[in-house]
Each structure stands twice: as structure tokens, then as C-alpha cells.
FILOZA-65186 format. One record per atom (N, C-alpha, C, O): residue in one letter; y, z, x. Coordinates in steps of 0.2 Angstrom, whole numbers, padded with zeros to 4 digits, always signed. Last residue first. Layout:
BEGIN
AYZX ...
//
This chain:
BEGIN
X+0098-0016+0112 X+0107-0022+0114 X+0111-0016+0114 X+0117-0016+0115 X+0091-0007+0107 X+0090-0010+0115 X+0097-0011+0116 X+0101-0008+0120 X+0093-0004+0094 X+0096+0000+0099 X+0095-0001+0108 X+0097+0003+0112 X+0087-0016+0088 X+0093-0015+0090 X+0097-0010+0093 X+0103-0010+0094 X+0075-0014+0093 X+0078-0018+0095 X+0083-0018+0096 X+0086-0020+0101 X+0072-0003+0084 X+0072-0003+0091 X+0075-0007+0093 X+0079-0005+0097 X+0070-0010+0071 X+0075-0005+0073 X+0077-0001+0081 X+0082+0003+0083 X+0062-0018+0073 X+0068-0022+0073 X+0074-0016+0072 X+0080-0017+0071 X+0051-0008+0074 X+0052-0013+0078 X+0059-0017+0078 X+0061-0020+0083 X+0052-0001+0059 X+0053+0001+0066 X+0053-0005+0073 X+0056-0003+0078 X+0049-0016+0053 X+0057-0012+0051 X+0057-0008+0059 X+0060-0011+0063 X+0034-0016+0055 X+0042-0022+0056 X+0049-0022+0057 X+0053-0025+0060 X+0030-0005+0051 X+0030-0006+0058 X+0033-0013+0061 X+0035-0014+0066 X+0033-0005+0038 X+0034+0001+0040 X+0035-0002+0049 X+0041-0001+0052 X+0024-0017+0037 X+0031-0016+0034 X+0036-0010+0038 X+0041-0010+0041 X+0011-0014+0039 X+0016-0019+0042 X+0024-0020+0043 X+0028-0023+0047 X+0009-0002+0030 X+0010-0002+0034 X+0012-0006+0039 X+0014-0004+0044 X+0011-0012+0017 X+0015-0007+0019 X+0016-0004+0023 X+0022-0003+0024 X-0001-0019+0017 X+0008-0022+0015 X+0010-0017+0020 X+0012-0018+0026 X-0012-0008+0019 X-0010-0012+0023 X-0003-0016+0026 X+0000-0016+0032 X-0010-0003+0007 X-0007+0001+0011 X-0004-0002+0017 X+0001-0001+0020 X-0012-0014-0002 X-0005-0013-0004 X-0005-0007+0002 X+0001-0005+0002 X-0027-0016+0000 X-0022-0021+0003 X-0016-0020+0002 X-0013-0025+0003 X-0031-0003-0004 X-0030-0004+0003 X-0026-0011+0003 X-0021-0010+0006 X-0029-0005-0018 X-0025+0001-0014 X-0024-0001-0007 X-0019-0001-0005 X-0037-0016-0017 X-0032-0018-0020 X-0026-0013-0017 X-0020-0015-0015 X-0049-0009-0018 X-0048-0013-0014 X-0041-0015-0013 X-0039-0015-0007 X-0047+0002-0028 X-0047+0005-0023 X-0047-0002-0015 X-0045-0001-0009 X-0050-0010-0041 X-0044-0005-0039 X-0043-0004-0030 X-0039-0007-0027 X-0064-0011-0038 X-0057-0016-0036 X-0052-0013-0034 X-0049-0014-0029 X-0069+0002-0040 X-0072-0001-0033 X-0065-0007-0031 X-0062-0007-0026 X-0065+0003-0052 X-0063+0008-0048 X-0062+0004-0040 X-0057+0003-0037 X-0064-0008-0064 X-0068-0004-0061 X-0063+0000-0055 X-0057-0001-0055 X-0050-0010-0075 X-0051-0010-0071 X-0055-0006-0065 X-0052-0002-0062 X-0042-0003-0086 X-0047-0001-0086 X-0050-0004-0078 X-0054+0001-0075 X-0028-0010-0087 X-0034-0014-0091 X-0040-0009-0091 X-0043-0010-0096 X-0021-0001-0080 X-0021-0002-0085 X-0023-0005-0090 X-0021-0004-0095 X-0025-0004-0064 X-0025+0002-0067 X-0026+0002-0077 X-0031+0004-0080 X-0020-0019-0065 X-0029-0015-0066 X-0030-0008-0066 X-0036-0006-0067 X-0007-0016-0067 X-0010-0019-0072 X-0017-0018-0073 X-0020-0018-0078 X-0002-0009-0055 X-0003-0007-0061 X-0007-0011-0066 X-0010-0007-0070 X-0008-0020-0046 X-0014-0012-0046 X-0012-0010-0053 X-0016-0009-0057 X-0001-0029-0047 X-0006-0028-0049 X-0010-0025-0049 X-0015-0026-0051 X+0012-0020-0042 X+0011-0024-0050 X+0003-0026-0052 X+0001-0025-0058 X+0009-0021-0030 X+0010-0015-0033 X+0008-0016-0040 X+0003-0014-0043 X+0005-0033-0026 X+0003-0031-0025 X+0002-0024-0029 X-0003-0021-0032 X+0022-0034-0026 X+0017-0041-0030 X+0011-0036-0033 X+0011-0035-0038 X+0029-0026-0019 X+0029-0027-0024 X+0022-0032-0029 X+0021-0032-0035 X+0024-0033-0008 X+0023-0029-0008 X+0022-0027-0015 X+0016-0026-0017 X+0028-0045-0007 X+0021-0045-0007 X+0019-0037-0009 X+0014-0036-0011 X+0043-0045-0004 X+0041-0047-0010 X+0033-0046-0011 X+0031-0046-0017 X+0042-0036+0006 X+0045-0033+0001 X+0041-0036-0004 X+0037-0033-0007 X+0037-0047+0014 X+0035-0041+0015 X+0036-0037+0008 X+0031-0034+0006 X+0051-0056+0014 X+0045-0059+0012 X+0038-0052+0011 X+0034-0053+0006 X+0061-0046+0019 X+0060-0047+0014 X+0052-0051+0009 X+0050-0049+0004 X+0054-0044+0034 X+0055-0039+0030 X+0053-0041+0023 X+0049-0039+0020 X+0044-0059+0038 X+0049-0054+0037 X+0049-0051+0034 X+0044-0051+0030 X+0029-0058+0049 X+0032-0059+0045 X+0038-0055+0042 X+0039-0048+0043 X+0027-0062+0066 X+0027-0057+0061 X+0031-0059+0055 X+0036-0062+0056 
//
């Protein structure tokens, strides 16, 4: 699994390029690809964090 931060940064990446294809006009159809791979990020993320937050209420 990849790290939190590395997660963070793709995240962000991702985010930035939706803004800017939001803002050239960019077809919808990409756009809306672009949405899914920034929920996907997200949802990895969401599920990295709660797993390494279990973990530490194991120890």
C-alpha cells in the first residue's frame, strides 16, 4: 500500500488537473474521468489512514 503522504501528493496533483480542465473548458466526458480517478485517490487514502488507525489502537 502506498503512503499516506505520497497519496496526499497525487491527490492533490489530480485535484489541480481537474481545476485546470474545468477551466480550459474541457469536454465533460474527461473531466468526469479525471473526477473518478481523484475519488478513487481518495478513497485509498480514506482507507490507508483508517487501517493505520487501527493498528494503532491494536498495540
Amino acid at each position: 500500500m502506498r503512503h499516506l503522504l505520497e497519496l496526499k501528493r497525487e491527490i492533490e496533483s489530480v485535484r489541480e488537473e481537474l481545476d485546470v480542465a474545468v477551466q480550459n473548458g474541457v469536454e465533460g466526458t474527461e473531466c468526469y474521468e479525471i473526477s473518478l480517478q481523484l475519488d478513487s485517490l481518495i478513497a485509498d487514502y480514506m482507507q490507508l489512514k483508517e487501517d493505520k488507525i487501527q493498528l494503532r489502537n491494536c498495540s
